[in-house]
C-alpha positions, 0 to 999 in steps of 0.5 A: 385694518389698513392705513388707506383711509385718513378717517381710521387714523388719529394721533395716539393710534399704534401702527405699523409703518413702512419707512421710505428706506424700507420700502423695498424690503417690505420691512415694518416698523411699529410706533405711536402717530404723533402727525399725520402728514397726508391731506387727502382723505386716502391715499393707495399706498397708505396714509403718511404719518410722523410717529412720537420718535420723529420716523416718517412713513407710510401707514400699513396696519392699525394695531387694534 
């Protein structure tokens, strides 16, 4: 699953992220989301979420 759509994420979910400084690299970092940061209810590049470990970035794929 992709991390466009704000409904499909909840606090507590696993998913991976892509973080500001990785963006180039494409490189994935997977976590639990303590917050999602993102108001609107999508978003073309992923939702914005803050995982349990304080990392912020951008949702990619929910780990189901």
């Amino acid at each position: 699953m992709n991390g466009q759509q704000r409904s499909t994420i909840t606090p507590g979910i696993e998913v991976d992220i892509v973080l500001k400084q990785d963006q180039r690299s494409g490189k994935l970092t997977r976590g639990i989301v303590k917050d999602l940061l993102t108001k609107s209810p999508s978003h073309p590049h992923g939702i914005k979420v803050r995982l349990t470990d304080g990392q912020v970035g951008r949702v990619k794929n929910i780990i189901t």
